[in-house]
Backbone as CSV, one residue per row, in Angstrom:
resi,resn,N_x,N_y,N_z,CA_x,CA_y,CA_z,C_x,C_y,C_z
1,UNK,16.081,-17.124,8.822,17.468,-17.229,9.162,18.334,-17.065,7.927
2,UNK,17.686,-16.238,7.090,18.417,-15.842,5.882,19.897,-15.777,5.771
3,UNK,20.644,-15.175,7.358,22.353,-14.461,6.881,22.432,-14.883,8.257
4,UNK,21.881,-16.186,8.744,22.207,-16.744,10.420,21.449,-16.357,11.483
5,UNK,21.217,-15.076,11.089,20.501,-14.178,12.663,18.484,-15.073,12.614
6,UNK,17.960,-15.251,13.651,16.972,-14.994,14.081,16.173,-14.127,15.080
7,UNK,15.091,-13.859,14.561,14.174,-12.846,15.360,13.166,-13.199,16.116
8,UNK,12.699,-12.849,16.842,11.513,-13.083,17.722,10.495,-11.547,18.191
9,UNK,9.898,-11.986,17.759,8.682,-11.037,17.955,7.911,-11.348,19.321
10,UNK,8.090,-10.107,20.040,7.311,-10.141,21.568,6.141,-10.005,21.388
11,UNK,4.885,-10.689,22.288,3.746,-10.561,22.415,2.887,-9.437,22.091
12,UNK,3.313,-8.314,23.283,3.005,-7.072,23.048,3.175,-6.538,21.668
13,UNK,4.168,-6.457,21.079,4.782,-6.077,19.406,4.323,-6.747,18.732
14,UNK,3.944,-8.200,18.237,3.086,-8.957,17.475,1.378,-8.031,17.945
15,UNK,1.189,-8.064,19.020,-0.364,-7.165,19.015,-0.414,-5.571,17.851
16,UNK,0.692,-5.082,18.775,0.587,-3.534,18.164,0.582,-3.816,16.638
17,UNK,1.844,-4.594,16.152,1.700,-5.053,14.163,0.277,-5.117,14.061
18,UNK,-0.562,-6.192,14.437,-1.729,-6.586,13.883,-2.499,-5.678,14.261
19,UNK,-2.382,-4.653,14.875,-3.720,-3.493,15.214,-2.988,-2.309,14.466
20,UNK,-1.963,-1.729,13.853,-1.541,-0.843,13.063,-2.341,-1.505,11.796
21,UNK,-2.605,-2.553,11.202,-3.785,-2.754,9.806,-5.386,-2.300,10.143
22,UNK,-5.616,-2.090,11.336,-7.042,-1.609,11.616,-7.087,-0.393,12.417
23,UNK,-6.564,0.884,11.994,-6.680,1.982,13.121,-8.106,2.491,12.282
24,UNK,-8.390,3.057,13.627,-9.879,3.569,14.012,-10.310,4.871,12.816
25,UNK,-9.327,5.714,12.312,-9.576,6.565,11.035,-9.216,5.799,9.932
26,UNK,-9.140,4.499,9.558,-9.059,4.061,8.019,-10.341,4.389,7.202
27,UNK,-9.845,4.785,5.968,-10.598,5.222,5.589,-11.492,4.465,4.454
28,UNK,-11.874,3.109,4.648,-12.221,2.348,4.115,-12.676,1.377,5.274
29,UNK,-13.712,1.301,6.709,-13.881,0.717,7.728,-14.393,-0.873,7.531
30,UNK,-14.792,-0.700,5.925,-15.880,-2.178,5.651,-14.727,-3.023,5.179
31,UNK,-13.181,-2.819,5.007,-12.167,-3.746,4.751,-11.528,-4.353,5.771
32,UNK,-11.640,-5.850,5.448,-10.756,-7.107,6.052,-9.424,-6.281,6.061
33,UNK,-8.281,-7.047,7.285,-7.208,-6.585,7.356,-6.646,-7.382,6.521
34,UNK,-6.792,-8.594,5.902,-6.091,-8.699,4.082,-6.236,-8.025,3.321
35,UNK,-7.115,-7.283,3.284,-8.216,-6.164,2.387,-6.894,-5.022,2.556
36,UNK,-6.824,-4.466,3.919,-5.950,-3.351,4.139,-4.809,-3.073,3.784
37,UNK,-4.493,-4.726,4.174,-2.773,-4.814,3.667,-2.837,-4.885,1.780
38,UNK,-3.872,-5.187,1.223,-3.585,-5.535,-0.219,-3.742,-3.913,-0.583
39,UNK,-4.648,-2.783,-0.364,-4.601,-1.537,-0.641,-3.513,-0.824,-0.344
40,UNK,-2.713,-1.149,0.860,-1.755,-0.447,1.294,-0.264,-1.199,0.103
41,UNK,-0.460,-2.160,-0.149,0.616,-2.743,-0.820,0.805,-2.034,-2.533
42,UNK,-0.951,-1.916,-3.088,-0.948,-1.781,-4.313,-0.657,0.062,-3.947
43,UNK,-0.929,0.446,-2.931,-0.435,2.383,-3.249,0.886,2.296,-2.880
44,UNK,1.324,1.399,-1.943,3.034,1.901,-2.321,3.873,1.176,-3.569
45,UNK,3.043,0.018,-4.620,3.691,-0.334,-5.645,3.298,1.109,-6.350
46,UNK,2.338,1.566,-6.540,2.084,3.362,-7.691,3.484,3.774,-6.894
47,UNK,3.105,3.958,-5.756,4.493,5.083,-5.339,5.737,5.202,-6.179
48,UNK,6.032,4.357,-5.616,7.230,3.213,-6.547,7.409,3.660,-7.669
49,UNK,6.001,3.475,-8.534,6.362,3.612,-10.135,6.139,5.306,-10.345
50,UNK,5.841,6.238,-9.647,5.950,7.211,-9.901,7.192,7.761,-9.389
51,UNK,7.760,7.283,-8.326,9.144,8.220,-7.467,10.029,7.537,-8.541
52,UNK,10.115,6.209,-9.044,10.976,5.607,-10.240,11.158,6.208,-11.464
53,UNK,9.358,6.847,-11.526,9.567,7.296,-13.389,9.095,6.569,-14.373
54,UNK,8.713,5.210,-13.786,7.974,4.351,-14.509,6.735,4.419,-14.491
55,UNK,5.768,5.487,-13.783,4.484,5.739,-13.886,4.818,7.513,-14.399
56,UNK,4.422,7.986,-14.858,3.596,9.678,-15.031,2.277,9.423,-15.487
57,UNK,1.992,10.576,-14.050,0.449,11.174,-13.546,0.252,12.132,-15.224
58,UNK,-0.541,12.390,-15.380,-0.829,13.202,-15.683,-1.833,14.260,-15.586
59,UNK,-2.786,13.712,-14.906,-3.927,14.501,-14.309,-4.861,13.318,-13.527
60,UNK,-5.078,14.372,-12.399,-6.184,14.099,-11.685,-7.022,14.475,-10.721
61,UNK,-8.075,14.148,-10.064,-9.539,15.266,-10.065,-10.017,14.386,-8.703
62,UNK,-10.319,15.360,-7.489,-11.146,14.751,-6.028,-12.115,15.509,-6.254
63,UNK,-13.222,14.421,-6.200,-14.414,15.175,-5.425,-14.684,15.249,-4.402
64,UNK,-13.973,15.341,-3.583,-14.314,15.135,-1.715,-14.294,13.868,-1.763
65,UNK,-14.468,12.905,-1.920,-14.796,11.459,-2.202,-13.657,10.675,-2.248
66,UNK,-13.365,10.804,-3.554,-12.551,9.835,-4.049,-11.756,10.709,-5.868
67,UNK,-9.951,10.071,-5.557,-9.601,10.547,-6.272,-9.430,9.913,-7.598
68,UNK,-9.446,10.281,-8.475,-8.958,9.510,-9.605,-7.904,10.139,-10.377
69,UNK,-7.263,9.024,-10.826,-5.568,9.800,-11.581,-5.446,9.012,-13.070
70,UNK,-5.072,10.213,-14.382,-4.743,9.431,-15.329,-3.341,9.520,-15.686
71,UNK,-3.072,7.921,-15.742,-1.411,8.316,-16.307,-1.390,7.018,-17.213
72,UNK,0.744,7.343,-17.538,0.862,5.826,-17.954,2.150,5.435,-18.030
73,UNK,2.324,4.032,-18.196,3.841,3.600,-17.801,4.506,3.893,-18.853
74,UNK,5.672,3.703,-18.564,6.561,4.000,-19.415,6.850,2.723,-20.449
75,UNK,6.488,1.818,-19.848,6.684,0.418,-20.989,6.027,-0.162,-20.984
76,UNK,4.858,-0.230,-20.492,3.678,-1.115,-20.323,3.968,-1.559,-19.042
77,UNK,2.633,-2.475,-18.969,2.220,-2.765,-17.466,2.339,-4.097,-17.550
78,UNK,3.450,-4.653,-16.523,3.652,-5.827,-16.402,2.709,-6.633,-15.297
79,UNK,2.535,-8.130,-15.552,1.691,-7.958,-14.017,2.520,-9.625,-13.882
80,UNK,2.537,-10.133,-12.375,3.078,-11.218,-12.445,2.443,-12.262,-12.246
């Protein structure tokens, strides 16, 4: 009730949230949905620091597999 308003989340819509962390093509099947949400959280913090400018890529290489990327921040890496 941050600015007065409250919300309520319907049954149906609380289901669909909690089954959008486990769809059937993830590509990681052996992860907990804490697991999912913590991967999905740490690629949109990179996002972040690359659409910001505070990360540059500088190279990186898939083997069909799995990608790897080297870069680096612009001021160091803070962590909290």
């Amino acid at each position: 009730m941050r600015y007065g308003f409250t919300a309520d989340i319907a049954p149906d819509l609380q289901e669909e949230i909690d089954t959008e962390w486990t769809w059937a093509d993830y590509p990681m099947p052996w992860c907990t949905r804490e697991e999912i949400r913590q991967v999905s959280a740490d690629a949109q913090r990179i996002h972040n620091n690359i659409a910001t400018g505070r990360l540059t890529i500088h190279a990186h290489a898939n083997d069909s597999h799995t990608t790897v990327a080297v870069g680096t921040y612009a001021q160091g890496v803070r962590r909290a």
